[in-house]
C-alpha positions, -999 to +999 in steps of 0.1 A: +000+000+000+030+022+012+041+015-028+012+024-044+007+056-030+041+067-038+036+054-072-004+059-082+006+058-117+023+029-121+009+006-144+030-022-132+025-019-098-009-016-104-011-045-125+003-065-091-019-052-068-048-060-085-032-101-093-024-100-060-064-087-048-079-112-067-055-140-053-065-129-017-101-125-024-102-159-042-087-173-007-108-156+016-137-169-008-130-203-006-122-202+037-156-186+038-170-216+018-158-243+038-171-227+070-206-219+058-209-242+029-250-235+024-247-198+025-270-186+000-250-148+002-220-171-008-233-184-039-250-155-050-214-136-048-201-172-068-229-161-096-217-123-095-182-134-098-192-158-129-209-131-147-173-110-142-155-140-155-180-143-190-197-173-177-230-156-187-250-193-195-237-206-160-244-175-142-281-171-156-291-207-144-281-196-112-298-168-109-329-187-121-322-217-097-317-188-071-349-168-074-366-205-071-348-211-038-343-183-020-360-149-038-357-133-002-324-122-012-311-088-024-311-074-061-313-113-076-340-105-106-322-070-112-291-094-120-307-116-141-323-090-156-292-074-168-278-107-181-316-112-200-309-075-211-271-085-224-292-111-248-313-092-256-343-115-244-369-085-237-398-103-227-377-121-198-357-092-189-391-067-185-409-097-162-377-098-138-374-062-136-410-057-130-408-081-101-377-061-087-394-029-091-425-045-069-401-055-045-386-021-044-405+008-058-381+034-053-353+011-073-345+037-107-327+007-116-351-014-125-371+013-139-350+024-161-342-009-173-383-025-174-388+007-193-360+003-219-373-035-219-407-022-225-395-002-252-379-025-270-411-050-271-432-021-288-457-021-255-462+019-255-494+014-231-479-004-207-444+020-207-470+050-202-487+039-174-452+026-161-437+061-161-468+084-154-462+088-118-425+093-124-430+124-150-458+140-127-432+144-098-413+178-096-380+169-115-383+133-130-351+117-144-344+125-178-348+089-188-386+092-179-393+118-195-376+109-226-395+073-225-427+090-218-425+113-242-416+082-265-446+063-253-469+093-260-460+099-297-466+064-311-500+065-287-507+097-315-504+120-286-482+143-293-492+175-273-487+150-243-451+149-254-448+183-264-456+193-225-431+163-208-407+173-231-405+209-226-408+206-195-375+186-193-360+209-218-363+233-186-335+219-162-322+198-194-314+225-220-285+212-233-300+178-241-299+178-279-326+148-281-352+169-260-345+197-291-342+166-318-375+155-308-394+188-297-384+198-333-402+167-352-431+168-328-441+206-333-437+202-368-458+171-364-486+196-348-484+222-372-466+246-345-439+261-369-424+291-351-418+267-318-399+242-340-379+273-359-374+278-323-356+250-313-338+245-348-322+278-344-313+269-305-298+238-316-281+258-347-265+280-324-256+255-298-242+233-322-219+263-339-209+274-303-196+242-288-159+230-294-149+211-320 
């Protein structure tokens, strides 16, 4: 440690420290094994470390065998989630992150991901009423707003988006989507000076920045 911090930039040393972190961790892993062999914490840090290793099959049936035996435990369906996400296996991913998020509403996480899954399945309804609540609160995550405002145009309501939208545009003004999309969707309404508007915003923005 003494090293290291007289030498923070040294890939070398660096290198080491992390061969020899792993080495300890791997030890400390298998003492804590042989003393508490049917600790479920144990081989749910076993699946984690598979999914670090690439072992994304082998990790994904634990998961699964997991949820089965003990679902009490923390974050298991966001994981499996993320490896259904990695597959791209949407209609899995969506039903484990919608049982996280009922497990724990407050989880963004899980949000943000059951609404990207919901997204990608084409189910605009159900990625409405998923993020309602969100974009009525003062200052919803970007994300929401973005997805709502998604949800809302193919549900042909645009002036829904419109609102959601500008109001993101608010506390988000340099998002270039939010003036991508405002653009399209008040041209889409017939609202030309708003979306000369934001095309000369995004004009100027774009000349001003550094290239």
């Amino acid at each position: 440690m003494l090293r290291w911090r007289s030498h923070p930039a040294d890939p070398v040393l660096l290198y080491l420290l992390s061969v020899l972190s792993s080495e300890q961790s791997i030890q400390q892993l298998q003492a804590c094994s042989e003393r508490f062999p049917d600790s479920p914490y144990l081989a749910q840090i076993k699946l984690e470390m598979l999914v670090q290793q690439g072992r994304q099959d082998e990790a994904e049936q634990g998961y699964e065998n997991m949820l089965k035996t003990h679902p009490e435990l923390p974050d298991l369906e966001y994981s499996l989630g993320m490896l259904y996400r990695k597959k791209r296996v949407w209609k899995k991913a969506a039903a484990v992150f919608r049982a996280q998020l009922a497990r724990d509403p407050e989880d963004e996480r899980s949000a943000a991901r059951l609404s990207e899954a919901l997204e990608e399945l084409g189910q605009w309804p159900q990625l409405r009423e998923l993020l309602a609540p969100r974009v009525s609160q003062a200052d919803p995550p970007l994300w929401a707003s973005l997805d709502f405002a998604e949800a809302a145009e193919k549900l042909d309501d645009p002036q829904t988006a419109i609102q959601v939208l500008a109001a993101a545009e608010k506390t988000h003004m340099s998002n270039q989507a939010i003036h991508f999309r405002l653009i399209r969707l008040y041209r889409r309404v017939g609202n030309t000076a708003q979306a000369q508007a934001e095309s000369r915003w995004t004009q100027s923005s774009y000349a001003n920045a550094p290239h």
